[in-house]
TORKOL-4160 file (C-alpha; in steps of 0.2 Angstrom, whole numbers, padded with zeros to 4 digits, m for minus):
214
<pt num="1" X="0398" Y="0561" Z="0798"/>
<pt num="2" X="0404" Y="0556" Z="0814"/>
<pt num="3" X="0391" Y="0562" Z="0825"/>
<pt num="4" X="0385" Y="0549" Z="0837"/>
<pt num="5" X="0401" Y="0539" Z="0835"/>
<pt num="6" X="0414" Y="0538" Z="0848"/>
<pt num="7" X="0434" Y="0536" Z="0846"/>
<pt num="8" X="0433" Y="0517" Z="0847"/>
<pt num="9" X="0420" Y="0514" Z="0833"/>
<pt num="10" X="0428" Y="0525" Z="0825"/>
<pt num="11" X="0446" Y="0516" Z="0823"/>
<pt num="12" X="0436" Y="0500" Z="0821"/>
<pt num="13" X="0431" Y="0504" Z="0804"/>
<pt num="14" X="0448" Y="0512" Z="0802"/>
<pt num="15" X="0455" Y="0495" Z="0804"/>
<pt num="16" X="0442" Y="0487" Z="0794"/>
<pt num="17" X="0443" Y="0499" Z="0777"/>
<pt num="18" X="0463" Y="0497" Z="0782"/>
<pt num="19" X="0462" Y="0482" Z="0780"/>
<pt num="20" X="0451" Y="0480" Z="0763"/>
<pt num="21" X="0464" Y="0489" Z="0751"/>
<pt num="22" X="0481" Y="0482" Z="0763"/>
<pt num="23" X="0473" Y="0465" Z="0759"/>
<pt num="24" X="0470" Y="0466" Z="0742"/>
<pt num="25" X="0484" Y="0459" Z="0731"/>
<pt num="26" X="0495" Y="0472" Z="0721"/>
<pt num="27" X="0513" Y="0477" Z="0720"/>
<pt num="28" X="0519" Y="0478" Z="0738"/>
<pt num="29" X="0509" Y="0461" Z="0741"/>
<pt num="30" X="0522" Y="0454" Z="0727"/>
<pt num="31" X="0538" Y="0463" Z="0735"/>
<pt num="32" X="0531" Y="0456" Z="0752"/>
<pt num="33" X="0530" Y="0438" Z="0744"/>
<pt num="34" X="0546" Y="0439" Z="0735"/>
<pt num="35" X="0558" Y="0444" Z="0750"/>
<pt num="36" X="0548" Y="0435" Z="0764"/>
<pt num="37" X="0558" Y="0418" Z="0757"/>
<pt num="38" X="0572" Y="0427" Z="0765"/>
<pt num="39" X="0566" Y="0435" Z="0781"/>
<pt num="40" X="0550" Y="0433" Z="0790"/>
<pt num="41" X="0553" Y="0451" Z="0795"/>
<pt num="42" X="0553" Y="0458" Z="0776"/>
<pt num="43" X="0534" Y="0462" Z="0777"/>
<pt num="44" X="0537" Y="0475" Z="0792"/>
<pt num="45" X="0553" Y="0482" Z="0785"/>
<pt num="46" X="0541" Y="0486" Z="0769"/>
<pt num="47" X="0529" Y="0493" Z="0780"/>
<pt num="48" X="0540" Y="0505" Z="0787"/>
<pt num="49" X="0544" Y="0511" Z="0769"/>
<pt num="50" X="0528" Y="0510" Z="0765"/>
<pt num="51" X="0523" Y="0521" Z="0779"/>
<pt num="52" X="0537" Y="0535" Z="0775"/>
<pt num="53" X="0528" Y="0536" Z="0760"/>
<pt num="54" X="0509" Y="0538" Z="0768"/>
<pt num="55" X="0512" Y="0549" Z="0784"/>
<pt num="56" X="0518" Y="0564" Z="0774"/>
<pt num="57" X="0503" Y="0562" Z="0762"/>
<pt num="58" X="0492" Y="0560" Z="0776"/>
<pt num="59" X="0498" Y="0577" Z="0782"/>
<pt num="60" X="0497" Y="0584" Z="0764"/>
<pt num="61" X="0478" Y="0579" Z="0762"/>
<pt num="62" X="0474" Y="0587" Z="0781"/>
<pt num="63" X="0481" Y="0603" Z="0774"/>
<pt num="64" X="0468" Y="0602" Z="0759"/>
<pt num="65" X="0481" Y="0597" Z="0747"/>
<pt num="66" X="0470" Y="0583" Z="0742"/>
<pt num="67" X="0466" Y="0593" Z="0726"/>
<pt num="68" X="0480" Y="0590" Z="0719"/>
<pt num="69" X="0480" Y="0570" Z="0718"/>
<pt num="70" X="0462" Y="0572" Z="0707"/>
<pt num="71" X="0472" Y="0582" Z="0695"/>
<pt num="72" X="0470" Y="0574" Z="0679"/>
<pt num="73" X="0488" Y="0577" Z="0673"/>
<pt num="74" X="0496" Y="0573" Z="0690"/>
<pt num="75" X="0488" Y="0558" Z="0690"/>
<pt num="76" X="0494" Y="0553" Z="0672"/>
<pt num="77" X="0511" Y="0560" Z="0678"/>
<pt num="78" X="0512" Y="0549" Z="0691"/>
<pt num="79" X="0505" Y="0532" Z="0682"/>
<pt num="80" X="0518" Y="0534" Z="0669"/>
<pt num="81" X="0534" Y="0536" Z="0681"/>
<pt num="82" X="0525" Y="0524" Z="0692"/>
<pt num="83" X="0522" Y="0511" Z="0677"/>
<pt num="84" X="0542" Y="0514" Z="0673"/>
<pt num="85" X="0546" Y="0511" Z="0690"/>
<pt num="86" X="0536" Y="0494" Z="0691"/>
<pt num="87" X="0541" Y="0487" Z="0674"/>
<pt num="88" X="0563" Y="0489" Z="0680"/>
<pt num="89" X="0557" Y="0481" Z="0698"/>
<pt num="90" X="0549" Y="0465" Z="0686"/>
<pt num="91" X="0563" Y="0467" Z="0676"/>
<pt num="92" X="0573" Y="0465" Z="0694"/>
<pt num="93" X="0566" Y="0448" Z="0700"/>
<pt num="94" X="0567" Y="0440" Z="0681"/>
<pt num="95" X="0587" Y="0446" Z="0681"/>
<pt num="96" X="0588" Y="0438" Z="0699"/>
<pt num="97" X="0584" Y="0422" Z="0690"/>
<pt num="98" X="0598" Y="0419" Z="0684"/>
<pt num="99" X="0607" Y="0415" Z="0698"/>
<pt num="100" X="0616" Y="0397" Z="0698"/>
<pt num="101" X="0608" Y="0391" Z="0715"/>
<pt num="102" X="0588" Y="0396" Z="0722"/>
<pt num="103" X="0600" Y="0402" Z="0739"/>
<pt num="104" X="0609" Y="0418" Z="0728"/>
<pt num="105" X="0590" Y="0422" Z="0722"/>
<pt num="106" X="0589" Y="0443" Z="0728"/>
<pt num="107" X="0586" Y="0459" Z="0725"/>
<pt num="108" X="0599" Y="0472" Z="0722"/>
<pt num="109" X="0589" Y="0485" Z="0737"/>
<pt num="110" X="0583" Y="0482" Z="0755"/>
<pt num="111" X="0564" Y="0480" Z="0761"/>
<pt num="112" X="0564" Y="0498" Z="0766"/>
<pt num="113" X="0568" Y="0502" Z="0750"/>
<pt num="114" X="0556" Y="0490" Z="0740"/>
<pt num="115" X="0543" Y="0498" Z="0752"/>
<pt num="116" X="0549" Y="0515" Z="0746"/>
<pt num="117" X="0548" Y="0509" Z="0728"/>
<pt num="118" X="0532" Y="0500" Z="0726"/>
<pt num="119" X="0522" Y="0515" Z="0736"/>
<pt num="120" X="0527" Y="0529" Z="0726"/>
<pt num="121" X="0527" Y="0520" Z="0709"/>
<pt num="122" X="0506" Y="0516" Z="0714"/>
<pt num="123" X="0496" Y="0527" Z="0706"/>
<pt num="124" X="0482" Y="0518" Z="0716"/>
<pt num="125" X="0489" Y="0522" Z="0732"/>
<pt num="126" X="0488" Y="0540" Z="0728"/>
<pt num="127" X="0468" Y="0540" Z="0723"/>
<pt num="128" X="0463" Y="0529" Z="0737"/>
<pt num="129" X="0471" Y="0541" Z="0748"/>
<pt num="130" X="0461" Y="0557" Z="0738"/>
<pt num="131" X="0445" Y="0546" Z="0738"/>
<pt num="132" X="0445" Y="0532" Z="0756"/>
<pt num="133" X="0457" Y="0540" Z="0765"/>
<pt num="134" X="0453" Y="0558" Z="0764"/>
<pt num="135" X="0437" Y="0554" Z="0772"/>
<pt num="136" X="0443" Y="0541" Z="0785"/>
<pt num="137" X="0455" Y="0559" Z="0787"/>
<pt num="138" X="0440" Y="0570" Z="0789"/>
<pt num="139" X="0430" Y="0560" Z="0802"/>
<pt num="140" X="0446" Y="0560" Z="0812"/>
<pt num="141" X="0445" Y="0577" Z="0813"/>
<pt num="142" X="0429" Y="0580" Z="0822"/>
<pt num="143" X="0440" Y="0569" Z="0836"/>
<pt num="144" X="0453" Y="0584" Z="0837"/>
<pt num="145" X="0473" Y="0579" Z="0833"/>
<pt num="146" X="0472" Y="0565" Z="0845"/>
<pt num="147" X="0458" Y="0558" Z="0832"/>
<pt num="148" X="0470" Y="0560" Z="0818"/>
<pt num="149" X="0484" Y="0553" Z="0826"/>
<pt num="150" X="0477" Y="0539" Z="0834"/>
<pt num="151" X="0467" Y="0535" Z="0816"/>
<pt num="152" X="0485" Y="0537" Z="0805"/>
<pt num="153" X="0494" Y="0521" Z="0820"/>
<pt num="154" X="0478" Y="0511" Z="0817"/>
<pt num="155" X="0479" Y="0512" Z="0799"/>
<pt num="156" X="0499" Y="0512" Z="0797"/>
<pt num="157" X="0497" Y="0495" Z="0811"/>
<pt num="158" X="0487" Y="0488" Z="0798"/>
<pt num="159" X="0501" Y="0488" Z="0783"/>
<pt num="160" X="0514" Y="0484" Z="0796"/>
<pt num="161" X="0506" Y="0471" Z="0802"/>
<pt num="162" X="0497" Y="0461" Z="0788"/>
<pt num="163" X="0515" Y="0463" Z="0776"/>
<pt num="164" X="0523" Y="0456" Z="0791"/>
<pt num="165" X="0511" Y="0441" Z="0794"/>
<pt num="166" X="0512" Y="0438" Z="0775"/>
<pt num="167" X="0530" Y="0439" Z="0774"/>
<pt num="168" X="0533" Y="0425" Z="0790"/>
<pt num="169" X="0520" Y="0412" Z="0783"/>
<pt num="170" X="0529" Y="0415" Z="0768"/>
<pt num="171" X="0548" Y="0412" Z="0775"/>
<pt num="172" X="0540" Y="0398" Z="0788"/>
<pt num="173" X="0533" Y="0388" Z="0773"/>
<pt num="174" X="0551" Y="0391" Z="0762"/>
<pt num="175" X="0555" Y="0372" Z="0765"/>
<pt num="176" X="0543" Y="0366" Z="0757"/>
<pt num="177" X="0548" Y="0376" Z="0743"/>
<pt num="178" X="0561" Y="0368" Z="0729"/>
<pt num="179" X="0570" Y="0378" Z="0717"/>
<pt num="180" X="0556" Y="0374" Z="0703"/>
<pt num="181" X="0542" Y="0384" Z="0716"/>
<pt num="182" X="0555" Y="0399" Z="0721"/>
<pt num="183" X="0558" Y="0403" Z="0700"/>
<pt num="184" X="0538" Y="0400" Z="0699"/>
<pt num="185" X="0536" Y="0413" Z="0713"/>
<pt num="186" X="0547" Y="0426" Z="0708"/>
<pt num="187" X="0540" Y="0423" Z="0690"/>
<pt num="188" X="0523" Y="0424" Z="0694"/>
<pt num="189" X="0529" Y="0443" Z="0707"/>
<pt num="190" X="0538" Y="0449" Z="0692"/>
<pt num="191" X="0524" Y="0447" Z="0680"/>
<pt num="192" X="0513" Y="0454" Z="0694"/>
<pt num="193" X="0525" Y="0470" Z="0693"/>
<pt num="194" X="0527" Y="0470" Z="0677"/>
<pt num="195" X="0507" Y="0469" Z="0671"/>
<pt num="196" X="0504" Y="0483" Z="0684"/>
<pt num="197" X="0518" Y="0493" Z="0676"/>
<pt num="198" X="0510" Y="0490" Z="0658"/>
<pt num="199" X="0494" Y="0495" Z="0664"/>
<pt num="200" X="0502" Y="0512" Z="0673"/>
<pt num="201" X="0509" Y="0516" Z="0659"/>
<pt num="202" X="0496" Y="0514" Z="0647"/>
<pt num="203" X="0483" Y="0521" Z="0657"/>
<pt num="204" X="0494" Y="0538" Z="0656"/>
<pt num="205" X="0495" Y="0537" Z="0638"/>
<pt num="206" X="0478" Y="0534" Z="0636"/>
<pt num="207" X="0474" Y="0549" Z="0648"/>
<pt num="208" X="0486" Y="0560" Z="0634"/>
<pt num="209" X="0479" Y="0554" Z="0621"/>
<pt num="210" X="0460" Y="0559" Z="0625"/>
<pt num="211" X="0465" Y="0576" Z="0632"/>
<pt num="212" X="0471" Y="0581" Z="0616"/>
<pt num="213" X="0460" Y="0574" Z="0603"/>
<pt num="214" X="0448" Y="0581" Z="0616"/>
């Protein structure tokens, strides 16, 4: 599929499908938002947790472990816990309103931790990498280990470094911000987390469901 493309190209369009699922909104874009009021540097702390979660499972899919994320059942498996997970982070941000000024608004875990968090509990993140990444991971491989690698730091600097430019516009526009808008943001994050829990969750049931009628 690579033929007639060189190394260059090659991590062009690595950059540009990075960049069509880094960019589109979903739960680390709300993590990203709701601790960039705090620290402009939130969005590449989330990356790095982001990215413990991504290397390894590049790896996994380069060993031809990839049929094991287009199992039905591990799939449902992991929509369920992963649905869990997202409705207790929602959950998180709406308990964090209750503080009695905007400045004691956080989250009881670091950005590392939040990027940990929000990865795993995706079951997205799982298919896009057994669907988009697999073959951005097969092409590198006609460019040897040094086409792998070089493909895994393109797409890793991609997270990395749109979280962090989303989490420094958001900190850089924080004065503008009153306590009214700050409640309004983490509302609107939690109920981000929270609806893509729901939807996890019954997305598994569903899945259990049909099997066994079926």
């Amino acid at each position: 599929m690579t033929s007639g493309l060189n190394l260059p190209l090659f991590l062009l369009s690595v950059v540009v499908v990075s960049l069509s699922g880094v960019m589109m909104p979903g739960p680390v874009t709300a993590m990203v938002i709701a601790r960039g009021h705090r620290d402009s540097r939130a969005g590449m702390w989330i990356g790095l947790g982001h990215g413990a979660i991504e290397l390894p499972l590049m790896a996994a899919i380069y060993l031809g472990l990839v049929q094991l994320l287009t199992s039905g059942l591990v799939k449902a498996s992991i929509s369920f816990a992963g649905g869990a997970m997202m409705l207790y982070l929602g959950w998180q941000m709406f308990v964090s309103l209750n503080k009695t000024s905007v400045e004691e608004i956080r989250l009881p875990y670091n950005s590392v931790i939040a990027g940990l968090l929000t990865t795993t509990s995706n079951p997205y993140f799982f298919i896009w990498w057994a669907t988009v990444g697999a073959t951005l991971i097969l092409n590198a491989q006609a460019f040897g280990m040094a086409g792998l690698i070089a493909m895994a730091i393109s797409h890793w600097l991609c997270d990395i470094g749109w979280d962090w430019l989303l989490s420094w516009s958001v900190f850089k526009s924080r004065n503008l911000w009153n306590q009214k808008v700050r409640q309004a943001v983490f509302i609107g994050c939690g109920l981000l987390l929270a609806g893509f829990g729901v939807w996890f969750v019954y997305s598994a049931l569903s899945f259990i469901i049909f099997s066994k009628i079926n």
